[in-house]
HTML snippet that shows the backbone in 3Dmol.js (N, CA, C, O; Angstrom):
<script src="https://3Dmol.org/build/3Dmol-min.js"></script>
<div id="view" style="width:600px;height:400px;position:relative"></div>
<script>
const pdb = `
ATOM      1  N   UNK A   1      17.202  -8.570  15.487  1.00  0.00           N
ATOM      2  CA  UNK A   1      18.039  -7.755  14.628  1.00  0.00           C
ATOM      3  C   UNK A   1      17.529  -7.733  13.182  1.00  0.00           C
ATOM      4  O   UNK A   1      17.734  -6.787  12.422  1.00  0.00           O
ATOM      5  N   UNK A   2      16.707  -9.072  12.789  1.00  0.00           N
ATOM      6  CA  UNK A   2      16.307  -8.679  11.354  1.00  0.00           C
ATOM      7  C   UNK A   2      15.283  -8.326  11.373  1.00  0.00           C
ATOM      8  O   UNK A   2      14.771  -8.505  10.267  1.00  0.00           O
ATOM      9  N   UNK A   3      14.214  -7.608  12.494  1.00  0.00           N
ATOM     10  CA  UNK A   3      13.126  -6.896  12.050  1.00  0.00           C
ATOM     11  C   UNK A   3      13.999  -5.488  11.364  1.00  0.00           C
ATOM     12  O   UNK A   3      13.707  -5.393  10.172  1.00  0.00           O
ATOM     13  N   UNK A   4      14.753  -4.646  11.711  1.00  0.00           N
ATOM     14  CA  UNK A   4      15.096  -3.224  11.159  1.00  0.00           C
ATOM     15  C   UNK A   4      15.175  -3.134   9.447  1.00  0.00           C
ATOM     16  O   UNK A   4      14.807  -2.171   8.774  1.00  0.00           O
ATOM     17  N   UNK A   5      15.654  -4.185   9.030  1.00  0.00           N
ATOM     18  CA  UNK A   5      15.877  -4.552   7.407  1.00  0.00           C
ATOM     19  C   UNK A   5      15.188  -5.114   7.195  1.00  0.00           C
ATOM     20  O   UNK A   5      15.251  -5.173   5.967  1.00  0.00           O
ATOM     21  N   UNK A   6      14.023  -5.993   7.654  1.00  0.00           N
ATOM     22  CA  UNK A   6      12.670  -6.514   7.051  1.00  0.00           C
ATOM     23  C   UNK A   6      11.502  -5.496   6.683  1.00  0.00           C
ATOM     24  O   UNK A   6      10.644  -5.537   5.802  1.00  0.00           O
ATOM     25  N   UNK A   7      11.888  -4.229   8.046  1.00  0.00           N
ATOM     26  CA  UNK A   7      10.552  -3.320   7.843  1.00  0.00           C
ATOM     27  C   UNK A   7      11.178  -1.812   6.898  1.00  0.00           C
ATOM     28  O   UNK A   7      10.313  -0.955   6.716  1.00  0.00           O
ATOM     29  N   UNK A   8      12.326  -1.561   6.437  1.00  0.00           N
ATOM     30  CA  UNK A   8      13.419  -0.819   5.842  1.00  0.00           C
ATOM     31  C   UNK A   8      12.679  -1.361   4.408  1.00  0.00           C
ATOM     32  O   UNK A   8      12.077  -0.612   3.638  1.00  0.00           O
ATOM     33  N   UNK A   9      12.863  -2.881   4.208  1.00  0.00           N
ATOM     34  CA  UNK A   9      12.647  -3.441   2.779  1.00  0.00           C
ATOM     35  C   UNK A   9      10.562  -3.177   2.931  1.00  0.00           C
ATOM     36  O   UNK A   9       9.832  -2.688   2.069  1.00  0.00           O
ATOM     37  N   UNK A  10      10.387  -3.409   3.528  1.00  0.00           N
ATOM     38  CA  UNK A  10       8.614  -3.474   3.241  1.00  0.00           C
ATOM     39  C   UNK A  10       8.197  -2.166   3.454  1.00  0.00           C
ATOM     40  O   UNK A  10       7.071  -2.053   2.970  1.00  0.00           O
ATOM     41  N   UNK A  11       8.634  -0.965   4.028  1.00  0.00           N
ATOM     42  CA  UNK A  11       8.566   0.248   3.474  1.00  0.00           C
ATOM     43  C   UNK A  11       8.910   0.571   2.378  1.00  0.00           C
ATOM     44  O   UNK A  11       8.093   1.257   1.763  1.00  0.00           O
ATOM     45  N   UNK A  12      10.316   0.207   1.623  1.00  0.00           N
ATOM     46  CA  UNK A  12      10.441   0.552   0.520  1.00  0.00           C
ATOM     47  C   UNK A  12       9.509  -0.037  -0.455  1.00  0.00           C
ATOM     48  O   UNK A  12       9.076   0.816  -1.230  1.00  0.00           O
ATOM     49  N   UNK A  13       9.163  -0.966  -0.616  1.00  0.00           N
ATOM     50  CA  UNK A  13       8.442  -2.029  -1.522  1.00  0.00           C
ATOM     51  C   UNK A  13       6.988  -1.143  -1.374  1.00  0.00           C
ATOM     52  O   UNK A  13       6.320  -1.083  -2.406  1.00  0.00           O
ATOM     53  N   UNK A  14       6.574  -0.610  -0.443  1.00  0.00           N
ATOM     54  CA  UNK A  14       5.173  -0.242  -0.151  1.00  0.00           C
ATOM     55  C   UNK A  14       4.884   1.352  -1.082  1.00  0.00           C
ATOM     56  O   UNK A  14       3.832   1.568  -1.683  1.00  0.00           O
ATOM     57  N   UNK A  15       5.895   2.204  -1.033  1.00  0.00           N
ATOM     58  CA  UNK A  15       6.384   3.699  -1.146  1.00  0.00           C
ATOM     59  C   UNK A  15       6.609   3.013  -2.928  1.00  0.00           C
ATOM     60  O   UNK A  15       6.242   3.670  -3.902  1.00  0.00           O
ATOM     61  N   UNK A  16       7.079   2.013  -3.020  1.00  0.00           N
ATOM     62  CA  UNK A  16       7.353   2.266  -4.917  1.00  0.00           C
ATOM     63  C   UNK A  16       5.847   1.258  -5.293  1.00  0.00           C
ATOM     64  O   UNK A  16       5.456   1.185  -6.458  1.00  0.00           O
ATOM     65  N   UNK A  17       5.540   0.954  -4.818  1.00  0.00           N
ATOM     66  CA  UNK A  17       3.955   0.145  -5.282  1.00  0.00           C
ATOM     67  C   UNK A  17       3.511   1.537  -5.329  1.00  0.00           C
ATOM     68  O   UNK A  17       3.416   2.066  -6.436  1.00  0.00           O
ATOM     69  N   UNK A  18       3.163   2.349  -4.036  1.00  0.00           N
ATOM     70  CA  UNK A  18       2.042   3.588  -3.812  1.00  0.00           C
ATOM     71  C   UNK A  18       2.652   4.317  -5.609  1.00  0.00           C
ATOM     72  O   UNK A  18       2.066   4.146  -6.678  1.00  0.00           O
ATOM     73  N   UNK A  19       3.972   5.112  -5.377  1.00  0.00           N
ATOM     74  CA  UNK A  19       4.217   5.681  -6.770  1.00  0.00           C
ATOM     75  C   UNK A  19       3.900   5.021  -7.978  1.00  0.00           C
ATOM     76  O   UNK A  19       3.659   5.723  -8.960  1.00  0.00           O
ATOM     77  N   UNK A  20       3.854   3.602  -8.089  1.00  0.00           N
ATOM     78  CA  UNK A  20       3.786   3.067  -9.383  1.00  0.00           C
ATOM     79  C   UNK A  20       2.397   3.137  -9.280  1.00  0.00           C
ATOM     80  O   UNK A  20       2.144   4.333  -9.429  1.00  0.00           O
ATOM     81  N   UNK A  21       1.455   2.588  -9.126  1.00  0.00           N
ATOM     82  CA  UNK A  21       0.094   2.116  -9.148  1.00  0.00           C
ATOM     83  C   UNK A  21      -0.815   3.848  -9.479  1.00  0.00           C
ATOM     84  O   UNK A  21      -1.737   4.059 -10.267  1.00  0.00           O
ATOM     85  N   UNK A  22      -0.129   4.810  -8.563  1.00  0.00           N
ATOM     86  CA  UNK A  22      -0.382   6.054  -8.388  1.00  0.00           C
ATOM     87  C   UNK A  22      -0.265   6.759 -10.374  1.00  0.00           C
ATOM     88  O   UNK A  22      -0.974   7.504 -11.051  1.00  0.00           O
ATOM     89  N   UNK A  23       0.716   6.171 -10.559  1.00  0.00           N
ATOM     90  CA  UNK A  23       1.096   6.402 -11.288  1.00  0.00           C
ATOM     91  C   UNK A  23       0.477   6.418 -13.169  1.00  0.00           C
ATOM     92  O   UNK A  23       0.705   7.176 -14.111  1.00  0.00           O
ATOM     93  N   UNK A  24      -0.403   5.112 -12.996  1.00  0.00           N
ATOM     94  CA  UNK A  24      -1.361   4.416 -13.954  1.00  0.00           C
ATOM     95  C   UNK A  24      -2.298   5.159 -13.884  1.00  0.00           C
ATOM     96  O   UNK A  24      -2.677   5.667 -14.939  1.00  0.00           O
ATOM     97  N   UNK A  25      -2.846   5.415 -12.908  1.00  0.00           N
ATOM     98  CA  UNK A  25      -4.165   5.945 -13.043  1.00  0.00           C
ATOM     99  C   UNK A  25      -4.246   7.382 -13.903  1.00  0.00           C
ATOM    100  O   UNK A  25      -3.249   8.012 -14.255  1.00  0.00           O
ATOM    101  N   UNK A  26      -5.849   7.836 -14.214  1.00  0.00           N
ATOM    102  CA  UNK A  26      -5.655   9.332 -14.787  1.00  0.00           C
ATOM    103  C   UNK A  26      -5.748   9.683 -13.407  1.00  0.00           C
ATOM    104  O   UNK A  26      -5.583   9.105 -12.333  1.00  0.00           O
ATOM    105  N   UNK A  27      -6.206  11.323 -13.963  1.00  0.00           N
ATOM    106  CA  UNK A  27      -6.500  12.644 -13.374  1.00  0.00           C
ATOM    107  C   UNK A  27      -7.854  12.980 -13.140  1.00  0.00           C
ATOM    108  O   UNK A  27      -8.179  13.798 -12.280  1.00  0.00           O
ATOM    109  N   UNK A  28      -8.843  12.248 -14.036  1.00  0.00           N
ATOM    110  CA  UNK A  28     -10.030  12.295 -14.146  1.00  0.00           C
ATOM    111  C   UNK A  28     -10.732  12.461 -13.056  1.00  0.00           C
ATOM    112  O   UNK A  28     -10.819  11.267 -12.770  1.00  0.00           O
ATOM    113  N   UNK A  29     -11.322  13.012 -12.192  1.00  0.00           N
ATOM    114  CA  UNK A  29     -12.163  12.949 -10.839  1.00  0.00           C
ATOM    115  C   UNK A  29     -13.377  11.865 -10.790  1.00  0.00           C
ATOM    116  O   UNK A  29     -14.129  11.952 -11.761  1.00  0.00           O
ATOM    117  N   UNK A  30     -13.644  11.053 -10.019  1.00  0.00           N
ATOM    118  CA  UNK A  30     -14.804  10.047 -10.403  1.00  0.00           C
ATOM    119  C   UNK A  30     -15.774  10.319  -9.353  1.00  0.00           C
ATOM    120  O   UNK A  30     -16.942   9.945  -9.459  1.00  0.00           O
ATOM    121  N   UNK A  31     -15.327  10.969  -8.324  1.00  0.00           N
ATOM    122  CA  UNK A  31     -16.099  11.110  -7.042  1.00  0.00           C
ATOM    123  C   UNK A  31     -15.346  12.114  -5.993  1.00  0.00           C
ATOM    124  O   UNK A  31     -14.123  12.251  -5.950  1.00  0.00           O
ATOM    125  N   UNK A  32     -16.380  12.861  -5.069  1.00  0.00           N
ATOM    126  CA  UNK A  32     -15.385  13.831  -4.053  1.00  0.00           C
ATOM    127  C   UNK A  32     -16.251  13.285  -2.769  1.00  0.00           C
ATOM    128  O   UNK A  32     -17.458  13.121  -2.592  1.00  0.00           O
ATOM    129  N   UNK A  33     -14.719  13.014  -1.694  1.00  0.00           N
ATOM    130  CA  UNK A  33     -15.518  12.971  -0.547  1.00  0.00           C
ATOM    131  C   UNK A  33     -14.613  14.380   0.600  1.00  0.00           C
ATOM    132  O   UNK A  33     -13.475  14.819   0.759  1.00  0.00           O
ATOM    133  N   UNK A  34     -16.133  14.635   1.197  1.00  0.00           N
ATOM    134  CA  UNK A  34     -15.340  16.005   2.421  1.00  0.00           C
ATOM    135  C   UNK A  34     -15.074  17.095   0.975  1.00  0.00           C
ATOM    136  O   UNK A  34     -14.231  17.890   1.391  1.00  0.00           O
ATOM    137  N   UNK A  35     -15.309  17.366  -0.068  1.00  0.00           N
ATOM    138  CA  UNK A  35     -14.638  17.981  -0.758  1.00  0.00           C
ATOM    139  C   UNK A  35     -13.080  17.786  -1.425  1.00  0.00           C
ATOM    140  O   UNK A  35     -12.253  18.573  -1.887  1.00  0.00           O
ATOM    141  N   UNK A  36     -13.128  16.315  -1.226  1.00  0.00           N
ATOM    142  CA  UNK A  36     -11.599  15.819  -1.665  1.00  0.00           C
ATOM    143  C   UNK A  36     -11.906  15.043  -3.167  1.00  0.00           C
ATOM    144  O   UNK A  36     -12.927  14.379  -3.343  1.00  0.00           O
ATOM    145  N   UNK A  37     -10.928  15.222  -4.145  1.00  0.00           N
ATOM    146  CA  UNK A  37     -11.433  14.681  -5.706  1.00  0.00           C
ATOM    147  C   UNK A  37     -10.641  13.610  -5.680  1.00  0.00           C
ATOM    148  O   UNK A  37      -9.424  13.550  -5.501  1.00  0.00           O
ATOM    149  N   UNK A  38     -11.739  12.433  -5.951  1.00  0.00           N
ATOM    150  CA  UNK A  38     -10.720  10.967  -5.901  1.00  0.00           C
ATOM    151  C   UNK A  38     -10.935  10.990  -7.150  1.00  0.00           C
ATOM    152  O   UNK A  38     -11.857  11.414  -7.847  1.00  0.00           O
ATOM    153  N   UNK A  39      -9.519  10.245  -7.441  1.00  0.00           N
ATOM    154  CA  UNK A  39      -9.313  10.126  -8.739  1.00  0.00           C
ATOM    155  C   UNK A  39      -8.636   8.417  -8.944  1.00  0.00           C
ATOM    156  O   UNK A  39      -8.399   7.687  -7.981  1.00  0.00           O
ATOM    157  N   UNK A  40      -8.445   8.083 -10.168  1.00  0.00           N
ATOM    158  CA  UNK A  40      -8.339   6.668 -10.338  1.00  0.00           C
ATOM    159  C   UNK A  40      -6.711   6.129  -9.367  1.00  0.00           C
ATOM    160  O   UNK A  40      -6.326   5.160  -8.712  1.00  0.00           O
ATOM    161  N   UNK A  41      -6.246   7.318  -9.770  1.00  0.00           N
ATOM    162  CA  UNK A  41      -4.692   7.042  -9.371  1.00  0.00           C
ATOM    163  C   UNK A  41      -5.058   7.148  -7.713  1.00  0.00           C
ATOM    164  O   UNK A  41      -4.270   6.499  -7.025  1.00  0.00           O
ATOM    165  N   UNK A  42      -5.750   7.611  -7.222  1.00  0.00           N
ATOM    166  CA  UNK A  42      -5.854   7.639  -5.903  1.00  0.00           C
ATOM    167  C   UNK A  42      -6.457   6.371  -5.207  1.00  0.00           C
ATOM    168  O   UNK A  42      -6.250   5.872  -4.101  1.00  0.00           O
ATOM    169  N   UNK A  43      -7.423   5.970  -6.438  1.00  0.00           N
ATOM    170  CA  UNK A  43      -8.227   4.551  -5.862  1.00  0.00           C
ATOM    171  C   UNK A  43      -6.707   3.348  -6.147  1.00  0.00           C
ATOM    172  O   UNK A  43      -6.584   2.416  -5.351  1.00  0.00           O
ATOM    173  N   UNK A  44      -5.906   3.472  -7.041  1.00  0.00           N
ATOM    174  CA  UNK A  44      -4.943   2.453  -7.049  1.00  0.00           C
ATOM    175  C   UNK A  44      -3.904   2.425  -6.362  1.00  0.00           C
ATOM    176  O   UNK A  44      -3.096   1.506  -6.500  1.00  0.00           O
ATOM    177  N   UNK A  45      -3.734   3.343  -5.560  1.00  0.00           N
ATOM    178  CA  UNK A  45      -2.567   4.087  -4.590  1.00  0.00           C
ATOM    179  C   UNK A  45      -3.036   3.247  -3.444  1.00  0.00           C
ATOM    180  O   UNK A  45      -2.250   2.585  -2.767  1.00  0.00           O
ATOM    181  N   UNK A  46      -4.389   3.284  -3.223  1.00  0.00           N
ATOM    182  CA  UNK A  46      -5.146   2.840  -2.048  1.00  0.00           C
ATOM    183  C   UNK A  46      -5.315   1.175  -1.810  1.00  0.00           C
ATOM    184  O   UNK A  46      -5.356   0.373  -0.878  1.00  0.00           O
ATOM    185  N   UNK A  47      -5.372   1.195  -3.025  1.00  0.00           N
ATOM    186  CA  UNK A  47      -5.503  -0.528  -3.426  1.00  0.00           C
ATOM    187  C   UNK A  47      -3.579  -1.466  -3.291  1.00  0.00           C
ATOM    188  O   UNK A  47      -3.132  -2.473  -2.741  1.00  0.00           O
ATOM    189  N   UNK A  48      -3.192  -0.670  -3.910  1.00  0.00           N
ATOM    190  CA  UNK A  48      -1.337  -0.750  -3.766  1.00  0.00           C
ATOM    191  C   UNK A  48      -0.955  -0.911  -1.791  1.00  0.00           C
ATOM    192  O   UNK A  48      -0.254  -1.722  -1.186  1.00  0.00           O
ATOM    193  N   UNK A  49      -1.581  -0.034  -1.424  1.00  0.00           N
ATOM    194  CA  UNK A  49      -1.239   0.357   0.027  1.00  0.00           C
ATOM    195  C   UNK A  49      -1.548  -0.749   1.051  1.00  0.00           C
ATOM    196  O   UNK A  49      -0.915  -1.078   2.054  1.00  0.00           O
ATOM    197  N   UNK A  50      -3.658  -1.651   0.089  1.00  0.00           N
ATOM    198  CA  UNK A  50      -3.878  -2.210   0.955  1.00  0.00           C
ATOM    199  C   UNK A  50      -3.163  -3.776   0.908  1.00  0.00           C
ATOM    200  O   UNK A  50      -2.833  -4.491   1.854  1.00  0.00           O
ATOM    201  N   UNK A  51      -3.075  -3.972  -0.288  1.00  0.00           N
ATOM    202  CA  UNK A  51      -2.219  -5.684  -0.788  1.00  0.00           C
ATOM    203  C   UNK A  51      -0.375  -5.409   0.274  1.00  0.00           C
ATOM    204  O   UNK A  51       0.304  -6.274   0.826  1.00  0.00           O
ATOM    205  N   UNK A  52      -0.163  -4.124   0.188  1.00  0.00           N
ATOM    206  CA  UNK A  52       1.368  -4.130   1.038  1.00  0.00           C
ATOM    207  C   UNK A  52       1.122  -4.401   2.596  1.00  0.00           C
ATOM    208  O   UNK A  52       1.901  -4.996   3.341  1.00  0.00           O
ATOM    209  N   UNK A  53      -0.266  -3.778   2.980  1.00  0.00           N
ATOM    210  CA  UNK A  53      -0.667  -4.057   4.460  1.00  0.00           C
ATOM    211  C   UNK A  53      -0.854  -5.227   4.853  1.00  0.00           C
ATOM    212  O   UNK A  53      -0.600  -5.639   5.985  1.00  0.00           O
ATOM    213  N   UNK A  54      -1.336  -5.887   3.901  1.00  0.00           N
ATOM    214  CA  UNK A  54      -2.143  -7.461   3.978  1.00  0.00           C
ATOM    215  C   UNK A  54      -1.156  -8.250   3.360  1.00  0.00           C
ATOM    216  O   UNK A  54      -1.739  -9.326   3.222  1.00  0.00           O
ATOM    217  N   UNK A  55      -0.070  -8.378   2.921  1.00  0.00           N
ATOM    218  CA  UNK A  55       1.299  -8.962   3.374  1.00  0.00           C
ATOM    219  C   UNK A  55       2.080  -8.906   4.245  1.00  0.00           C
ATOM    220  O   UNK A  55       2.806  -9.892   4.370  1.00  0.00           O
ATOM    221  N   UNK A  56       2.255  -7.801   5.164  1.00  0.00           N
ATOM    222  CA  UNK A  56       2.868  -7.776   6.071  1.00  0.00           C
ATOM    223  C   UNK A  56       2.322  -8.577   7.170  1.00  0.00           C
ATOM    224  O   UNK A  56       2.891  -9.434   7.847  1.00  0.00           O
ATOM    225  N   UNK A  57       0.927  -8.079   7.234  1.00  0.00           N
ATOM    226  CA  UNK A  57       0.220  -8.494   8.434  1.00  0.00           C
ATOM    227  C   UNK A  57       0.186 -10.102   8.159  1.00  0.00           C
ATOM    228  O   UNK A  57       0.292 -10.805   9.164  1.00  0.00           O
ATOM    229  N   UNK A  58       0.030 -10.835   6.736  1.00  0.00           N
ATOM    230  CA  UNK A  58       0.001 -12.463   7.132  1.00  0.00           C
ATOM    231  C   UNK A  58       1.242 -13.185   7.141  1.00  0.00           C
ATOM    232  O   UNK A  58       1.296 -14.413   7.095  1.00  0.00           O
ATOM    233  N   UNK A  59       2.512 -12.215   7.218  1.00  0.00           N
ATOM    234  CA  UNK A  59       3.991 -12.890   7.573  1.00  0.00           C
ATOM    235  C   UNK A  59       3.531 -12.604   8.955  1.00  0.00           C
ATOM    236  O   UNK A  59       3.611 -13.700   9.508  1.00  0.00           O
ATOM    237  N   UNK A  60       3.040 -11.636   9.929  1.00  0.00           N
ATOM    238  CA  UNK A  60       3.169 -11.726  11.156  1.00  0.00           C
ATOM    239  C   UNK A  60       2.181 -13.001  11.918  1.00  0.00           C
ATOM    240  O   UNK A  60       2.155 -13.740  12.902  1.00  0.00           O
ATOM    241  N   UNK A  61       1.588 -12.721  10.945  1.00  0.00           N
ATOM    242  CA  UNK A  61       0.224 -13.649  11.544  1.00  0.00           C
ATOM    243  C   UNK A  61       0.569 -15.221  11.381  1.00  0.00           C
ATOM    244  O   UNK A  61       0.146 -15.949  12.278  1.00  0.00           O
ATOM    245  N   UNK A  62       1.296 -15.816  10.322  1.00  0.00           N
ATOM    246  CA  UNK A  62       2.153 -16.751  10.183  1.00  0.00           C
ATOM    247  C   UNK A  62       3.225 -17.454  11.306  1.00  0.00           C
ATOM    248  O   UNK A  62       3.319 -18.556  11.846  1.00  0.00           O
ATOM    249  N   UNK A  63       4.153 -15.869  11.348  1.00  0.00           N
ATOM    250  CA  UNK A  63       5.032 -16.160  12.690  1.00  0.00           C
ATOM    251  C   UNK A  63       4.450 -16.306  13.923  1.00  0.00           C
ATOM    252  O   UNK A  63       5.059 -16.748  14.897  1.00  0.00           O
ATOM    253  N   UNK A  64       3.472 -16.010  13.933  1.00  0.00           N
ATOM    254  CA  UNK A  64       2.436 -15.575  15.499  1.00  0.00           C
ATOM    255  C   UNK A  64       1.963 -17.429  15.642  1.00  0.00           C
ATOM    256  O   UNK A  64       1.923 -18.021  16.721  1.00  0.00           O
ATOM    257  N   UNK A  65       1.761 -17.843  14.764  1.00  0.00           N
ATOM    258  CA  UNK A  65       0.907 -19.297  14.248  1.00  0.00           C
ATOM    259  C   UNK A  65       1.788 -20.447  14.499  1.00  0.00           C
ATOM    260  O   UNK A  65       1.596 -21.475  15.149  1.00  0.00           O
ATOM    261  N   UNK A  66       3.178 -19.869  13.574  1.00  0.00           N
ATOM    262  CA  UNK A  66       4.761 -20.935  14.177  1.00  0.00           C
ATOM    263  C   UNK A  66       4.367 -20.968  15.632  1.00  0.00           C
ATOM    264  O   UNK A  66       3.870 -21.978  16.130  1.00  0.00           O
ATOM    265  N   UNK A  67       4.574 -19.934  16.269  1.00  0.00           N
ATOM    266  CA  UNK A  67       5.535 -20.132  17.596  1.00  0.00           C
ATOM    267  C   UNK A  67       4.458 -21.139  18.255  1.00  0.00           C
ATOM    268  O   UNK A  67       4.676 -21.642  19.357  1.00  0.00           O
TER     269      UNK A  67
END
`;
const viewer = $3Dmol.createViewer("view");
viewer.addModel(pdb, "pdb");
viewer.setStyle({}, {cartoon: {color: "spectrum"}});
viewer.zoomTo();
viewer.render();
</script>
């Protein structure tokens, strides 16, 4: 029963990191890949996304380790 409000809270936490971090960066283009313009806010969006992934995954990996 408390996965629904564990993964409710680590979506939310993930969605206001992506906006905030997104948020710092410019507009400036530094590089295009496929024809896509990355920009700083996009590299920190990405970086935001991956520290929220790689918390989740070492509470599971933790619980996986308990049992």
């Amino acid at each position: 029963m408390a996965s629904v409000p564990a993964a409710t809270v680590t979506f939310t936490m993930a969605v206001a990191n992506i906006d905030y971090l997104s948020g710092l960066g410019s507009t400036h283009t530094y590089f295009e890949v496929a024809g896509v313009a990355i920009t700083r806010a996009d590299i920190l969006a990405s970086l935001g996304l991956g520290i929220d992934l790689i918390m989740i995954f070492s509470a599971l990996a933790m619980y996986e380790w308990a049992r």
